[in-house]
C-alpha positions as CSV (number, residue, x, y, z in Angstrom):
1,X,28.3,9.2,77.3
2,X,31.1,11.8,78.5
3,X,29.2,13.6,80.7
4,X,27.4,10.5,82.1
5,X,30.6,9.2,82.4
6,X,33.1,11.5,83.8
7,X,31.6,15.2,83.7
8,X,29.1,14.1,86.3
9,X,32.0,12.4,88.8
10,X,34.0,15.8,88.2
11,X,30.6,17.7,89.8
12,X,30.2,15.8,92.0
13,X,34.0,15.3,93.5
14,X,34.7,18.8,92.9
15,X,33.3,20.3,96.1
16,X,34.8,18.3,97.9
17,X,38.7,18.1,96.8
18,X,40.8,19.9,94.2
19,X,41.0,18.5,91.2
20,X,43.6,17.9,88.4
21,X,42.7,16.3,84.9
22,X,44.6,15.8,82.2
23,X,43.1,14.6,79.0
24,X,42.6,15.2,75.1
25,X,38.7,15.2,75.0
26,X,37.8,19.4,75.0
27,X,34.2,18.3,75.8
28,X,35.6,17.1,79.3
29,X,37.5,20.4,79.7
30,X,34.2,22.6,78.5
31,X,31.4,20.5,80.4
32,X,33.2,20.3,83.5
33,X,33.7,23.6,83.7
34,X,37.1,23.7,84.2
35,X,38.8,26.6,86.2
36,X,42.4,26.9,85.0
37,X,43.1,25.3,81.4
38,X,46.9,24.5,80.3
39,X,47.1,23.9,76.3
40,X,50.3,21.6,75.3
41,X,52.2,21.6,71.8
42,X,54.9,19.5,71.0
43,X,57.2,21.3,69.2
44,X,61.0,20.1,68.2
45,X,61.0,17.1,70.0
46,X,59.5,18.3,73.2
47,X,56.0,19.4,75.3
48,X,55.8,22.6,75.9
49,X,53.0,25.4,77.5
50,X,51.6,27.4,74.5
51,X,48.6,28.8,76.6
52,X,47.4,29.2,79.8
53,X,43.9,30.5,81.4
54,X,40.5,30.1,81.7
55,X,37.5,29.7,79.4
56,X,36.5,33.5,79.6
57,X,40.5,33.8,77.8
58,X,39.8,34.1,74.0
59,X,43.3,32.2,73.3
60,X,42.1,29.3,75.7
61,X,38.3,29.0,73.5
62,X,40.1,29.7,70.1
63,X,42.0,26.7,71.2
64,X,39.6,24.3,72.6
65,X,37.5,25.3,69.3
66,X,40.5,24.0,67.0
67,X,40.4,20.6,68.3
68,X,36.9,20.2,69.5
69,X,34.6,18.0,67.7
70,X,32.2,20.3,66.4
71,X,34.3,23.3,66.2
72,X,32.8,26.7,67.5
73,X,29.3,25.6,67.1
74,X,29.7,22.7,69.8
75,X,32.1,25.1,71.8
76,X,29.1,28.0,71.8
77,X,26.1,25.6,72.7
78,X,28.3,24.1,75.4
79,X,29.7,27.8,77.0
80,X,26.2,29.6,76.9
81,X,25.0,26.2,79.0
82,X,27.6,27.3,80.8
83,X,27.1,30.7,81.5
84,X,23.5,30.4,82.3
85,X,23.6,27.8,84.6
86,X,25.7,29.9,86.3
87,X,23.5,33.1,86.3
88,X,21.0,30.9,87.7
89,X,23.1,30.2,90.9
């Protein structure tokens, strides 16, 4: 229902026009292949940056993988889609 959703918008938009997205759901982040990924804590009373980078950053997955439902299965099924589609192109 994500993908159908909103993944499929963000492909298709995304050629077109930079995009900025800000939202909770990982699988939005890992579908939609995002190229630049900013991970948020709230610490002390405030937001703050605790990562920064892209999917090929270890941090960034190891991240995504804590709050993703599914964990590091979902994460690895998702990325390796990922990573062939783009092979293909």
């Amino acid at each position: 229902m994500v993908y159908d959703l909103i993944v499929s918008q963000i492909h298709k938009i995304e050629g077109k026009r930079q995009l900025i997205v800000a939202t909770h759901n990982p699988n939005i982040v890992v579908n939609g292949d995002a190229d630049w990924i900013t991970v948020l804590e709230y610490k002390n009373g405030q937001v703050r940056i605790h990562k920064q980078g892209n999917l090929m950053d270890q941090g960034i997955r190891d991240s995504i993988c804590s709050i993703m439902e599914g964990g590091r299965e979902a994460f690895e099924k998702l990325y390796k889609k990922i990573t062939m589609k783009d092979q293909d192109a």
